[in-house]
C-alpha positions, 0 to 999 in steps of 0.5 A, a space after each residue: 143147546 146153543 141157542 140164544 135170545 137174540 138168534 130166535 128173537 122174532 124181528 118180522 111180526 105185523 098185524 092188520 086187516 086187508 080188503 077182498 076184491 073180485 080179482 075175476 069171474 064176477 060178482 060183487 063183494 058186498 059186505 066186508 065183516 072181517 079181513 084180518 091177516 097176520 104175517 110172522 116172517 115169510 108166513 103169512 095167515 089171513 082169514 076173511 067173512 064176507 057177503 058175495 052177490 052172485 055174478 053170472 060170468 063163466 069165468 074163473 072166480 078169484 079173490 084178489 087184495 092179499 096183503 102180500 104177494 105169494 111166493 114164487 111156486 107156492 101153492 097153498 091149498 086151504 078150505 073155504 066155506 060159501 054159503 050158496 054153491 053148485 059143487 061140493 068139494 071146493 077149496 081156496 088156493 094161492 096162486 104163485 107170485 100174485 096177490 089172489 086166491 083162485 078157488 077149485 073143486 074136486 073132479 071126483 074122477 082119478 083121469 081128471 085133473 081138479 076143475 076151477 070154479 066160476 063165478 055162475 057156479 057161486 050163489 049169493 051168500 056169506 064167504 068164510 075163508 082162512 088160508 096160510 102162505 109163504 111170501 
């Protein structure tokens, strides 16, 4: 097939852990259980659990502290679980050339674009999240 060992031989492998942050939209990440990521070339996949106390500010929830900075126009939508929360539906999703996740939930209605979640909408709880982007 032509191929060879060293054309597909892996030269970009790293693995390590990372820190959640409250990049916006309040609140407090209060315990770290896990935050681990792994980046293979451009493709990085990280997972976190996390304990959240509850904010009340209005604004947009973001989780800042990505390992590395996602790529320009590149959005990466994946699920996210929290334990206490006012909508159904939401999802993590990278935000292009920055290093935070921003969180949405589904409008349940086709003349309406999805709606950005806000720190108020979030209960205090655990936070489970896996995501994979390119950098």
């Amino acid at each position: 097939n032509g191929d060879t060992a060293a054309a597909n031989a892996l030269d970009d492998y790293e693995e390590g852990t990372w820190t959640p942050t409250v990049h916006a939209g309040g609140g407090t990440i209060s315990t770290i259980y896990r935050a681990t990521y792994r980046k293979i070339g451009k493709l990085v996949h990280i997972q976190a659990y996390l304990n959240y106390s509850a904010g009340s500010s209005g604004d947009a929830f973001q989780m800042g502290g990505l390992p590395f900075t996602v790529q320009a126009n590149h959005y990466a939508p994946q699920t996210v679980d929290f334990q206490r929360i006012d909508h159904i539906g939401a999802y993590s999703r990278t935000h292009s050339n920055n290093t935070f996740l921003e969180f949405l939930y589904p409008s349940g209605n086709v003349n309406s674009d999805r709606i950005t979640l806000k720190g108020n909408d979030i209960g205090s709880g655990y936070l489970i999240l896996a995501t994979t982007y390119m950098v």
